[in-house]
N, C-alpha and C positions, 0 to 999 in steps of 0.2 A: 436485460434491464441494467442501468448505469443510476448510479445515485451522485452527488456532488460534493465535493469537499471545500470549503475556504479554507487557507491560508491564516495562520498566526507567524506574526514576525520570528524569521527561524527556527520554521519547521526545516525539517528535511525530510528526503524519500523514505528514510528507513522510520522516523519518528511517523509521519502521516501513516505508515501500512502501517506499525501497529497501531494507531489510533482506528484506522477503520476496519482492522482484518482482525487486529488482536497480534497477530506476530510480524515479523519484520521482513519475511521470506515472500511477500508477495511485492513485492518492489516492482519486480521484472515487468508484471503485470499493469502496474501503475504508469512505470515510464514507457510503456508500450500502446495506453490509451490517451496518454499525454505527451506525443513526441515532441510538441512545439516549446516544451517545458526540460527538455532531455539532460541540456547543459548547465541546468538550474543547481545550484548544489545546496545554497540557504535561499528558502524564501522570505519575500515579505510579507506585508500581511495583504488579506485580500484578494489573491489570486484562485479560481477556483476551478479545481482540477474535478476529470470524471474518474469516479472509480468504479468500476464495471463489478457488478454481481458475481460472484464466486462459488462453487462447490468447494467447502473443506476436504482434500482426500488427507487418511490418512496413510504419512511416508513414514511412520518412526520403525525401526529397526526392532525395536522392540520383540520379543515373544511376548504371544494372548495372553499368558500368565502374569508379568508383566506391565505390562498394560494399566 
């Protein structure tokens, strides 16, 4: 399942993942479901991107104690 995102004048990829993911690390993801958008570096406003439904895993390096 995909959900949609619009555009505010001068988002960018990393601002919009965290706005819908919460962290900035799912970028890859974004530009991968919006290739037609790839070269985009600032948007303007009004453009509306999909962002595809995600499982959080976690990567932290971390030890359980930690945590």
């Amino acid at each position: 399942m995909s959900n949609a995102y619009s555009t505010v004048q001068g988002d960018m990829w990393d601002m919009i993942s965290y706005r819908v993911y919460g962290s900035e690390k799912y970028v890859k993801i974004l530009l991968e479901a919006n290739p037609e958008y790839r070269d985009v570096v600032v948007f303007p406003a009004d453009i509306v991107l999909t962002c595809p439904t995600i499982t959080p895993t976690d990567t932290t390096k971390l030890p359980p104690w930690k945590r």
